[in-house]
C-alpha positions as CSV (number, residue, x, y, z in Angstrom):
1,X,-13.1,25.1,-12.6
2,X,-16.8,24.4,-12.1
3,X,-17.2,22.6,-8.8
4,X,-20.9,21.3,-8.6
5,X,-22.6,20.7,-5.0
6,X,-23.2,16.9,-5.2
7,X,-20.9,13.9,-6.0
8,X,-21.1,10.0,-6.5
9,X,-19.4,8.2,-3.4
10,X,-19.2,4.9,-2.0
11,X,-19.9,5.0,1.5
12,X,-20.3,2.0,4.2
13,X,-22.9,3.2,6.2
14,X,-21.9,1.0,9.2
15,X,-19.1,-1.6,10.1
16,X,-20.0,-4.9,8.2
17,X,-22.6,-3.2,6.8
18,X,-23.6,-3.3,2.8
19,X,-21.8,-0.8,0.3
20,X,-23.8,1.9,-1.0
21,X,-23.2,4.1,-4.0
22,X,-24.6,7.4,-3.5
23,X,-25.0,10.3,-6.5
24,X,-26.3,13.3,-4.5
25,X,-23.5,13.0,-1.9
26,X,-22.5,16.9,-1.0
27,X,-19.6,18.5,-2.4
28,X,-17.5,20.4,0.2
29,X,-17.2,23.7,-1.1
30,X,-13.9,25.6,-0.8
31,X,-15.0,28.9,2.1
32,X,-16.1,25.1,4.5
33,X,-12.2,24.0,4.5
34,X,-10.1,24.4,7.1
35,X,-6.6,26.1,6.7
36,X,-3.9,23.7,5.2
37,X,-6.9,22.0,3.6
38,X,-7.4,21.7,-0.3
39,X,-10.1,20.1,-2.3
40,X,-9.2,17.0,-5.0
41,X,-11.2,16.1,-7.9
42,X,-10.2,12.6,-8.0
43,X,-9.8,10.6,-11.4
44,X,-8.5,7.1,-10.3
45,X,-8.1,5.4,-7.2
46,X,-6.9,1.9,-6.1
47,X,-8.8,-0.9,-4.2
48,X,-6.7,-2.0,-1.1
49,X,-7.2,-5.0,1.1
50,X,-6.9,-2.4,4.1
51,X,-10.4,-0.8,2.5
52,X,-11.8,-4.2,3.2
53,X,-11.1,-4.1,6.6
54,X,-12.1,-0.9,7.2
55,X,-15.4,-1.9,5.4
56,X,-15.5,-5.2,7.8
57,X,-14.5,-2.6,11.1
58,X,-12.5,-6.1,11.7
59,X,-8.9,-4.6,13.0
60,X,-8.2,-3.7,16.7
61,X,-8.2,0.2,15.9
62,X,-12.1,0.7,14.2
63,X,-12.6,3.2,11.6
64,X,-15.2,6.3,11.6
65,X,-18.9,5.7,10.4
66,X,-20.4,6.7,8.2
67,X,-17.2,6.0,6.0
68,X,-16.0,6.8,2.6
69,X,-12.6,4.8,2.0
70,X,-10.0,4.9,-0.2
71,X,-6.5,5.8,0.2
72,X,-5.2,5.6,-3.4
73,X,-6.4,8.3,-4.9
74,X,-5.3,10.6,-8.0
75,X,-6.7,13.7,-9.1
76,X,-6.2,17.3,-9.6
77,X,-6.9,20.1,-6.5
78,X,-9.5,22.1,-7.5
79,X,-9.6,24.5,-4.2
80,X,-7.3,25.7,-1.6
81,X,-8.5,26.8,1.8
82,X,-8.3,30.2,2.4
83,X,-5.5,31.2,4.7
84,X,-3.7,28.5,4.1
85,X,0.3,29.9,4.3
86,X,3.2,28.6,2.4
87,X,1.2,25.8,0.9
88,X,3.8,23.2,-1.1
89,X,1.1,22.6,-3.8
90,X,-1.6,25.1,-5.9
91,X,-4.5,25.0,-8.0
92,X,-4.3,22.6,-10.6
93,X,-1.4,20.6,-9.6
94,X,-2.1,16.4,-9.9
95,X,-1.6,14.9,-6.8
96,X,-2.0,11.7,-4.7
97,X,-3.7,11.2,-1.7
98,X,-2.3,8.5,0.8
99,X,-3.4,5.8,3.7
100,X,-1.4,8.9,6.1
101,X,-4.1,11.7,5.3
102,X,-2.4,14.3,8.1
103,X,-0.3,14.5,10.7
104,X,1.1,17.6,13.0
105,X,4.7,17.2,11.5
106,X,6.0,18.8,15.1
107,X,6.0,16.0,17.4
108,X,9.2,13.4,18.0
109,X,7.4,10.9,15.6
110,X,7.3,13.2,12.9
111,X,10.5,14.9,13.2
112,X,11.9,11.3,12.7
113,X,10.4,10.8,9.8
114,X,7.7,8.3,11.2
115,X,4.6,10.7,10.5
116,X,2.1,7.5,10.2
117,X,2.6,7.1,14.3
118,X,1.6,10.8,15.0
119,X,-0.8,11.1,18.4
120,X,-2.4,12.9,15.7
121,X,-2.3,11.5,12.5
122,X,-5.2,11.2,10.1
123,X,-5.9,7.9,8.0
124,X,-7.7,8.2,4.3
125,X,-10.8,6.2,4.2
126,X,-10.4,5.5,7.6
127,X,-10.7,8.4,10.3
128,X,-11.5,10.9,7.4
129,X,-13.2,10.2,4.3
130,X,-11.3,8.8,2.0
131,X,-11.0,8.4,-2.1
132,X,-13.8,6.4,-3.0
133,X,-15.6,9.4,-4.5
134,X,-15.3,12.0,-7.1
135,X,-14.0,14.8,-4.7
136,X,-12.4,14.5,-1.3
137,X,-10.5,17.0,1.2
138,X,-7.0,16.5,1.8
139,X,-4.0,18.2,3.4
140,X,-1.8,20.5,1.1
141,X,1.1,19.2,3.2
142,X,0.7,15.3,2.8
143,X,-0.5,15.4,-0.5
144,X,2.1,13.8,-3.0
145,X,3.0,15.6,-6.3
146,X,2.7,12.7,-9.4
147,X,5.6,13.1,-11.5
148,X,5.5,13.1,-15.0
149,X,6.1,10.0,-16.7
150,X,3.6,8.2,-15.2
151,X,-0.4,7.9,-15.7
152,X,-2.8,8.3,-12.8
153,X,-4.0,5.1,-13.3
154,X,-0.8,3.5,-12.3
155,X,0.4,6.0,-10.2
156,X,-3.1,5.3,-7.8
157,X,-1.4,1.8,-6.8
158,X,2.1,3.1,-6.2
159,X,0.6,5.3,-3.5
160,X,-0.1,2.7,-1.3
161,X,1.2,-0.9,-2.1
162,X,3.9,0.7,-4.1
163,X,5.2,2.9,-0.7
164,X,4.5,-0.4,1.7
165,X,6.5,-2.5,0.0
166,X,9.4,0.3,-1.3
167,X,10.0,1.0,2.4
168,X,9.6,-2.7,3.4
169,X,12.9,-3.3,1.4
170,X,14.4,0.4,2.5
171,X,14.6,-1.3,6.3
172,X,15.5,-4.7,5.3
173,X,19.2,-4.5,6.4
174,X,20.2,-5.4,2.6
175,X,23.0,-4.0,0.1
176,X,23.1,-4.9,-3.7
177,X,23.5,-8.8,-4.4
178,X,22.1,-10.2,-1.0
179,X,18.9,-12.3,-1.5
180,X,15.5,-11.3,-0.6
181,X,12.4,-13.7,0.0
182,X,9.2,-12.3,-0.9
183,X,6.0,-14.9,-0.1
184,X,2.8,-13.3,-1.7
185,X,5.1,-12.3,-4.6
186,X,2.1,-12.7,-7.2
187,X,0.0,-10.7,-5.4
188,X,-0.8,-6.6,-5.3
189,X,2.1,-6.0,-2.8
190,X,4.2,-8.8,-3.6
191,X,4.3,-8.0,-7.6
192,X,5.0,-4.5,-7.0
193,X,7.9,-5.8,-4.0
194,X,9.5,-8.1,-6.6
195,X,10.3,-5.1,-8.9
196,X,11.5,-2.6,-6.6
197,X,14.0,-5.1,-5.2
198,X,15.3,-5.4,-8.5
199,X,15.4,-2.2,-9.1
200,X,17.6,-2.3,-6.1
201,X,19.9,-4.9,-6.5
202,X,18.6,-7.7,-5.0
203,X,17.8,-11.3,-6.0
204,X,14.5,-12.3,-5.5
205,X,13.0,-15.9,-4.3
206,X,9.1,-15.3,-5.3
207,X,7.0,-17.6,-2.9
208,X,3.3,-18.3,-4.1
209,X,1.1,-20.5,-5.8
210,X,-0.2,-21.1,-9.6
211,X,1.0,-21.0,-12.8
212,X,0.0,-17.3,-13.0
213,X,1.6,-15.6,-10.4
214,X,4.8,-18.0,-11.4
215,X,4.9,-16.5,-14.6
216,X,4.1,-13.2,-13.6
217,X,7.0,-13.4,-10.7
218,X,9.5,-14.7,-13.0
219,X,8.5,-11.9,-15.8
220,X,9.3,-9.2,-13.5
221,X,12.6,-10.2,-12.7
222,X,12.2,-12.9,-9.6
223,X,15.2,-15.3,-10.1
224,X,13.6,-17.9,-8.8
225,X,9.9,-19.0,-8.1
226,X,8.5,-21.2,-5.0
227,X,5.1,-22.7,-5.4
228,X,4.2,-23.5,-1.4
229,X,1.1,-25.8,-2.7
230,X,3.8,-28.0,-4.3
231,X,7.2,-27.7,-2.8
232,X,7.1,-30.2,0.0
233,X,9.9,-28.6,2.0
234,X,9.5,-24.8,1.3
235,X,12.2,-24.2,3.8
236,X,14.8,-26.8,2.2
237,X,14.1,-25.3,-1.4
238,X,14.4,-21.5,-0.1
239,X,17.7,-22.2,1.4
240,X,18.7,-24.3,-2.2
241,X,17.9,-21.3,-3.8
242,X,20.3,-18.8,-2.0
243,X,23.9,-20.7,-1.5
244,X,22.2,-23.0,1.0
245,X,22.2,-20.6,3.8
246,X,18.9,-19.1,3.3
247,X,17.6,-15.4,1.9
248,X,19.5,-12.0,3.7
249,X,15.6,-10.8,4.0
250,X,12.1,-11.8,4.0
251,X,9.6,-9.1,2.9
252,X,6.3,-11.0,4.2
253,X,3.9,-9.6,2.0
254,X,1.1,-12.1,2.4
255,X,-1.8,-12.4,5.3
256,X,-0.4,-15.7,6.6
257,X,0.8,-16.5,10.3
258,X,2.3,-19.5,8.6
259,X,4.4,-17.1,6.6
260,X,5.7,-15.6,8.9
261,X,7.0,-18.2,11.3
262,X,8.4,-20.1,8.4
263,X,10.8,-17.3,7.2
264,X,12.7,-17.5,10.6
265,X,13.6,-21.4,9.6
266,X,15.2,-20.4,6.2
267,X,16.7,-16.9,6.7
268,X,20.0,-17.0,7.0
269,X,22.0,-15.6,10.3
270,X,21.9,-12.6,10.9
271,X,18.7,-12.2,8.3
272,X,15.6,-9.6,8.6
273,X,12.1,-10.3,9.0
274,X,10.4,-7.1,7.8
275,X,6.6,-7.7,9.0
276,X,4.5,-6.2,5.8
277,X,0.7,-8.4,5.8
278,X,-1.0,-8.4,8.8
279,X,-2.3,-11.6,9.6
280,X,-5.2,-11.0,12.6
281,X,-3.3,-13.4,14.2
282,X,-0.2,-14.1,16.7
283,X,2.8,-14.9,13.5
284,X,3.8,-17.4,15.9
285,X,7.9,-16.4,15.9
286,X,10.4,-18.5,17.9
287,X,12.3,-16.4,20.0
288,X,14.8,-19.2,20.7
289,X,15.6,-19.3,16.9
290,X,15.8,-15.5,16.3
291,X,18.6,-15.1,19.4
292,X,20.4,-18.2,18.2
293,X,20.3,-17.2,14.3
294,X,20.4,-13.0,15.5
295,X,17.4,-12.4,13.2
296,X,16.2,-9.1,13.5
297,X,12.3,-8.5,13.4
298,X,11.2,-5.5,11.5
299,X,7.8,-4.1,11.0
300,X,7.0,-1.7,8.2
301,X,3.9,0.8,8.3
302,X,3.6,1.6,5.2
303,X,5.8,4.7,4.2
304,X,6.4,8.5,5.2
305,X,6.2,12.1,2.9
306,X,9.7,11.0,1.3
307,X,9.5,7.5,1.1
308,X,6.0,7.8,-1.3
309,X,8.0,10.5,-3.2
310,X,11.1,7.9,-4.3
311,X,8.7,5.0,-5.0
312,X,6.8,7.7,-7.9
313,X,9.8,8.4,-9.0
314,X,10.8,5.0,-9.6
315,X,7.7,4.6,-11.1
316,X,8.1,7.2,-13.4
317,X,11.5,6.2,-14.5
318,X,9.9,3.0,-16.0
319,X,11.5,0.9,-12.8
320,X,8.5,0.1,-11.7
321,X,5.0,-1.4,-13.5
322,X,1.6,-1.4,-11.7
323,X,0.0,-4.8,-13.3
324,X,-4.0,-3.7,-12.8
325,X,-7.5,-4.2,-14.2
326,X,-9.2,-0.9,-14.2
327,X,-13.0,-0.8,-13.4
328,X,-15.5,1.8,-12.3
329,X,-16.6,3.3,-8.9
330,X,-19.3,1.4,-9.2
331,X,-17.4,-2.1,-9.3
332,X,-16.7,-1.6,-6.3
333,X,-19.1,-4.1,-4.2
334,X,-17.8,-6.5,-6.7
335,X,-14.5,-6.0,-6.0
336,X,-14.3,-6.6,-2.4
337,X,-16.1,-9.8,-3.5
338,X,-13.6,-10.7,-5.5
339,X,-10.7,-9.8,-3.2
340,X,-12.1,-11.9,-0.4
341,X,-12.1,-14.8,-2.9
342,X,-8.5,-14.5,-3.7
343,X,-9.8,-14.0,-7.6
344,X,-7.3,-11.1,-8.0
345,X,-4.0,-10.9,-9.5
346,X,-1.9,-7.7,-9.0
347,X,-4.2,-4.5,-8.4
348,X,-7.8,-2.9,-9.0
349,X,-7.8,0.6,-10.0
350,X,-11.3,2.7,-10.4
351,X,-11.7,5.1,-12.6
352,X,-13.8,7.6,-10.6
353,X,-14.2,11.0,-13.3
């Protein structure tokens, strides 16, 4: 394959400062990468709420700049680095690129299958340049294979929101037949959070607002919808809705302290609170309440090598739909308008090449 020496990319030249799309951005070419490195032509990439704030440099932890983010990426590696041993992937092979770019895979952190808390981990679009752009070097090791069954367009989405939420309701202490609560449920995560706890058993209470994300919720399999700009007690109509003792789990999907301190008055004893949005905020929990009810407090970072590879797969067996508009590289600016409106149901996918 042809690999040419410039590329379009979105790049933030400085925290908070404007988005610029650039069309004689360098191509790395394949001698420059480092061993374990490979080179992806990317065709489609997802929008994430995370690539706002890394755009805003608004979280504790500040992101490199200049900056190309993205952490959703599909596309096909077009280079391997030379001397790279025993690489799990070759030439040609579609793959995704994730929010974990890299980690060492030999520390205590990795060995325990929580690579995205490596002293040394790498974040796409974030402390390396991430999928906003038609070509962008990743790790052969931490690239995920796309399974077939599933388009890149929808597989972008699964790569991040997909993983968060899969693992979310992996470490929410449930079995088959408990009851989950999921506020944000019509949004990217939550849509995508209401499926794959179906998928797994569970009955869902979908927590949101508007006739949309109702019908949406209910479409994908939610047994119950809770609009919190209408219910007066949200708490009271929760707890109606699972036996009167409240949901086994909350995934907490949505941005909202308020969310968060609310699900420890209608979980149920003995219940998990699996921390998911990140609210820039203190979530404002009772510890009285969660000794006296024995809630357990969870928080999920997103997902490791294994986790990504089961949410594909669930993907791919048609467990699992990505409900997204697809726009351009070039949308982009728009885009973060629109997310920081609220305008957006389920996901944005770019289609980059």
């Amino acid at each position: 394959m042809s690999i040419p020496k410039v590329q379009t990319a979105a790049i933030v030249p400085e925290l908070g400062g404007d988005l610029t799309i650039k069309t004689d951005h360098p191509v790395p070419t394949i001698d420059s990468l480092q061993p374990g490195e490979c080179l992806v032509k990317i065709s489609h990439t997802g929008v994430c709420h995370t690539d706002l704030h890394a755009k805003m440099g608004d979280w504790p932890v500040k992101p490199m700049v200049p900056l190309i983010g993205g952490h959703e990426g599909v596309g096909e590696i077009v280079g391997i680095a030379p001397g790279t041993a025993n690489s799990p992937v070759k030439v040609g092979d579609r793959v995704g690129i994730k929010w974990m770019a890299d980690s060492c895979l030999d520390c205590e952190f990795c060995r325990k299958g929580l690579e995205m808390t490596c002293p040394k981990v790498k974040y796409s679009g974030y402390t390396v340049d991430g999928t906003f752009s038609q070509y962008v070097v990743s790790f052969v090791h931490h690239v995920t294979p796309i399974p077939e069954g599933i388009d890149s367009a929808e597989a972008a989405s699964l790569l991040c929101a997909g993983v968060t939420v899969y693992k979310a309701l992996k470490q929410s202490n449930t079995i088959v037949g408990n009851y989950v609560a999921i506020p944000g449920a019509g949004g990217g995560l939550g849509h995508l959070a209401v499926q794959y706890a179906v998928a797994m058993g569970l009955r869902v209470i979908a927590i949101d607002t508007g006739k949309d994300k109702k019908d949406l919720s209910l479409s994908l399999g939610a047994e119950t919808f809770i609009d919190f700009k209408e219910e007066k007690d949200i708490v009271g109509a929760i707890k109606s809705s699972s036996e009167g003792l409240g949901p086994h789990a909350a995934i907490v999907a949505s941005a909202s302290a308020g969310a968060y301190k609310q699900a420890i008055d209608y979980l149920r004893p003995g219940g998990t609170l699996v921390c998911v949005g990140m609210p820039d905020a203190d979530i404002g929990i009772n510890a009285f309440w969660c000794v006296f009810k024995a809630i357990r407090v969870q928080g999920s970072y997103v997902g490791n090598r294994q986790d990504a590879v089961e949410a594909l797969e669930m993907g791919a067996a048609g467990k699992v739909k990505v409900h997204y508009q697809l726009r351009e590289l070039e949308d982009l600016k728009q885009t973060y308008e629109d997310l920081e409106a609220g305008k957006i149901a389920g996901r944005i996918v770019l289609k980059v090449s």
